[in-house]
Residue, then its C-alpha position, 0 to 999 in steps of 0.5 A: x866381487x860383491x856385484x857379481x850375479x851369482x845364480x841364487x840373485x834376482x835380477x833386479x827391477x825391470x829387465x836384467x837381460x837388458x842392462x849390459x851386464x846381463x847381456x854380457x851374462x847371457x853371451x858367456x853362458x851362450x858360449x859354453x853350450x856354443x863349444x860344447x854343441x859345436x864339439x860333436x859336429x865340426x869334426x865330422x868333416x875333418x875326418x878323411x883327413x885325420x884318418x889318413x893322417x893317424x893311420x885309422x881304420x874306417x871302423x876305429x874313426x868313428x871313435x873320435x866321433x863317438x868317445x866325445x858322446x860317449x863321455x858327455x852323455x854318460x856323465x851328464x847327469x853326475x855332473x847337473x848334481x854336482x853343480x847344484x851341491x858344490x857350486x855352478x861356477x865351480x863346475x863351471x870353471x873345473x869343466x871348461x879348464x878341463x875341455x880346455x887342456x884336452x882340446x889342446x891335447x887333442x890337437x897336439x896328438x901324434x897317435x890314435x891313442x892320444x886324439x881318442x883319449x883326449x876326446x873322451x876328457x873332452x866329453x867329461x868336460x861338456x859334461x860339467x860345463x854344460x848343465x853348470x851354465x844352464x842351471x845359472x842361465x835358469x835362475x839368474x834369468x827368473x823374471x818370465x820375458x827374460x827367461x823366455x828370451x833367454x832361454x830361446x837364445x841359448x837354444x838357438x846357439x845350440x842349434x845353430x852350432x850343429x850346423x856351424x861346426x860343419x861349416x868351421x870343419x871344412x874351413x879350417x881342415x881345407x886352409x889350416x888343417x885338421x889339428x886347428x878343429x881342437x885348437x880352435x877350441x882354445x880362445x874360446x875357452x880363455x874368454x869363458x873362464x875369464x867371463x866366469x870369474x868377472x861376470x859370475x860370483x863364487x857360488x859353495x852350492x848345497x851340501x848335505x848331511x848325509x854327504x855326496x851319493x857316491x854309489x848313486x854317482x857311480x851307477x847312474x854313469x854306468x849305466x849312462x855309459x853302457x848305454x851310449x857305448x851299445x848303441x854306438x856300437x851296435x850298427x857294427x857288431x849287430x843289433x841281434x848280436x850277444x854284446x849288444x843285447x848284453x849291453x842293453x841289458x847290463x845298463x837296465x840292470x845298473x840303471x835298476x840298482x841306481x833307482x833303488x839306490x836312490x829310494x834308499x838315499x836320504x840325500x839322493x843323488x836325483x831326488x825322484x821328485x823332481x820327475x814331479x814337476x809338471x811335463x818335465x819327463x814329456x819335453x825330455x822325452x820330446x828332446x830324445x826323439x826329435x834329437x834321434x830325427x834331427x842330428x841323424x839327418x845332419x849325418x846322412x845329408x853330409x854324407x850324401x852330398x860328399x859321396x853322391x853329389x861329389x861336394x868337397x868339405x868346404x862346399x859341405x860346410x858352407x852348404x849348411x849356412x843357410x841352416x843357420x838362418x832357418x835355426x835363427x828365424x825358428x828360435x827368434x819366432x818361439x821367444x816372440x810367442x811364448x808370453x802368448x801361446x805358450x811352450x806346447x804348441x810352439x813345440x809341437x808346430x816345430x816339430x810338424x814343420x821340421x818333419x816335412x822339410x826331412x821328409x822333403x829331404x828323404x826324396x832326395x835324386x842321385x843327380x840332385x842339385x843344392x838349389x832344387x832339393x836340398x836348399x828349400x827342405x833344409x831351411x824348412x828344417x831348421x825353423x822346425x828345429x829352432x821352434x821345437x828346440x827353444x820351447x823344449x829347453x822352456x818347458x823342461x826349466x819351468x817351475x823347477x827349484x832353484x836347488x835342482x836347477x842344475x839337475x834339470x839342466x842335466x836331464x834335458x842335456x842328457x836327453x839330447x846326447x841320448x837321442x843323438x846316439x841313439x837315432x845315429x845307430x838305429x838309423x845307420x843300421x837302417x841306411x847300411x842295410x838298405x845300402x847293402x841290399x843293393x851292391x848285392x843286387x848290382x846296383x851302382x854304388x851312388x844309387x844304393x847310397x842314396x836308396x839308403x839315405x832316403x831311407x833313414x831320412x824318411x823314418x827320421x822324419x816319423x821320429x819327428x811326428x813322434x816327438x811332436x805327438x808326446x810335446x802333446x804332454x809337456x807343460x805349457x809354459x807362458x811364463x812361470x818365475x823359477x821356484x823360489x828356493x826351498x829349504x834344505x829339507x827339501x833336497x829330500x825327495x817324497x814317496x807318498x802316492x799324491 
């Protein structure tokens, strides 16, 4: 397979993106963060279903939710590293048999048990599958036009697959059933790993002398894990509550323990220098923010028109379509304005235009109409998101070595399932609250809903300004090449004070 791309070859002269292999590259890997992105959203509809179905209880539901986070965000960043020292098609194609066999098995599931279980294989599958396809999309795409324009469909596939997943949840729980949101999975998955060995050539990675950092490994996912697994728990066991500051402070211990364990490392499982390069640590600190306002707000939209406005779960989903025009419009737009403007101001006006359609949509009535005040904010939103998220995933790409490509493909991936987790507990906490308030004040049940969504909706939109004042300090980007690679001695990371 001597004429595969393998992710250290150079397109060739002129456009790669435009012969019909590379177009054929981009779709494979879009694919990849089209499943796993897909994965977090198209069950939420599918919920009431499964609930009645399995015998859960309203508070062991959210675990089929939760345990795919959980897993995906935890292992991330193992899962970057690995890429770049054992192979990007290798993890590539370990990760999407892996999701594969567990969507299968969730699907199949009889027991609350097994559905949870295969949930949480799931993840740990995202979590190899995605990092591998972006790091390949990074280096296989280095001219500036193609990256750009393939950096910017890859994030409007991903944004778009938050909203898609709503849509494809209602369809198929109301015509096929709930099992056919995993089985779905499946065809998908066949087609990704006949596109990986065709289209992609084997790749061995870089290995070290000093052998792969398995106590790095272990405690960065530890404390990935803790993390997540806290904040998801928080809203029901209390924010003040003996476990949740444990857990807090159990990953700030483990996450300190892997920080020295890396300074110590001759060959670290994260190199510290990587946080180097120019505005890396900004995007992906714009990417935890505005994703904590973003994916928040998809939660208590839903919400809102299934509980106040009485929307069944197809109607919900197909509501959410327009959205996908707004990500599409917003991330087509980026691609168009990075050679010109660059990365920063691409992210910080997406992030200011998505503020103002949530908080358009924090003024949302208990007899509100689709047409009247959700249509408008929404498709606000999302051009705010397509802009935003295209730049963000541009700017925290540039100038990285090819040999850490896999890494940064991992920190950005990573900052999104943080932020997602973390606004979904801080902001539920701050509707239940609200929420709560109410009934004991007599309020109608719908009123005290929707006193509690605009709530959350409205710091969710503070979240965005937030984010889009820190893209204030992330590179701006008009169309750096990815660093050649770097000899192996590289993969060292230095201390000195420069």
């Amino acid at each position: 397979m001597s004429s595969a791309v393998t992710a250290s070859t150079a397109p060739p002269a002129g456009s790669f993106l435009a012969t019909g292999r590379g177009k054929v590259t981009l779709a494979l890997l879009c694919a990849v963060t089209f499943l796993d992105v897909v994965d977090g959203s198209i069950v939420n509809v599918a919920l009431p279903t499964i609930r009645a179905h399995l015998g859960f209880s309203v508070q062991n539901l959210q675990w089929v939710v939760s345990g795919y986070l959980i897993t995906y965000g935890g292992f991330l960043l193992l899962g970057g590293r690995a890429g770049d020292l054992l192979g990007r098609r290798r993890l590539l194609v370990a990760g999407t048999s892996l999701f594969a066999l567990s969507s299968l098995a969730c699907g199949l599931a009889n027991s609350r048990g097994l559905l949870i279980g295969g949930r949480l294989t799931q993840g740990f599958g995202a979590a190899m599958m995605s990092p591998a396809a972006l790091s390949i999309l990074t280096t296989t795409f280095n001219g500036a036009a193609d990256r750009h324009r393939a950096l910017g469909t890859w994030a409007g596939i991903s944004g778009l697959a938050a909203a898609v997943g709503v849509f494809f949840g209602g369809l198929l729980t109301q015509d096929f059933g709930w099992r056919w949101v995993f089985f779905v999975n499946l065809p998908v998955c066949v087609l990704v790993l006949i596109g990986a060995f065709w289209i992609l050539a084997a790749d061995q990675g870089r290995t070290t002398a000093g052998g792969f950092d398995a106590i790095g490994a272990v405690l960065v996912s530890a404390s990935m894990l803790m993390l997540i697994f806290t904040l998801v728990k928080a809203p029901d066991v209390g924010w003040g509550a003996g476990r949740t500051v444990g857990g807090l402070a159990g990953s700030a211990v483990l996450m300190a323990a892997f920080l020295v364990n890396e300074q110590r490392r001759t060959h670290p499982l994260v190199p510290m220098s990587i946080f180097r390069i120019k505005g890396l640590a900004a995007a992906d600190a714009t990417q935890v923010i505005a994703w904590a306002g973003f994916y928040s707000m998809f939660f208590f939209v839903t919400l809102y028109m299934q509980n106040v406005l009485g929307y069944s779960q197809l109607r919900t989903g197909v509501s959410y379509l327009p959205v996908t025009i707004g990500i599409g419009f917003g991330s087509t737009v980026a691609t168009k304005l990075f050679i010109r403007t660059g990365t920063r101001p691409i992210i910080v006006s997406g992030a200011l235009l998505a503020a103002g359609g949530i908080f358009w949509l924090s003024r949302i009535p208990v007899h509100g109409t689709f047409l009247g005040n959700l249509l408008p904010p929404l498709v606000i939103m999302a051009a705010g998101l397509g802009l935003l998220y295209a730049g963000v995933q541009t700017a925290a790409n540039a100038g990285v070595p090819e040999n850490q490509a896999g890494l940064a493909a991992a920190l950005i991936t990573t900052s999104f399932q943080l932020g997602s987790a973390l606004g979904l507990a801080v902001f539920s906490g701050i509707a239940t609250s609200r929420t709560s308030h109410l009934l004991a004040a007599h309020t109608p049940l719908p009123e005290a809903l929707t006193s509690g969504f605009q709530r959350a909706l409205l710091t969710s939109a503070i979240c965005l300004v937030v984010a889009g004042l820190i893209a204030l300090r992330a590179s701006n980007t008009r169309g750096e090449p990815v660093a050649a690679t770097e000899p192996q001695r590289d993969l060292e990371p230095s201390y000195d004070s420069a």
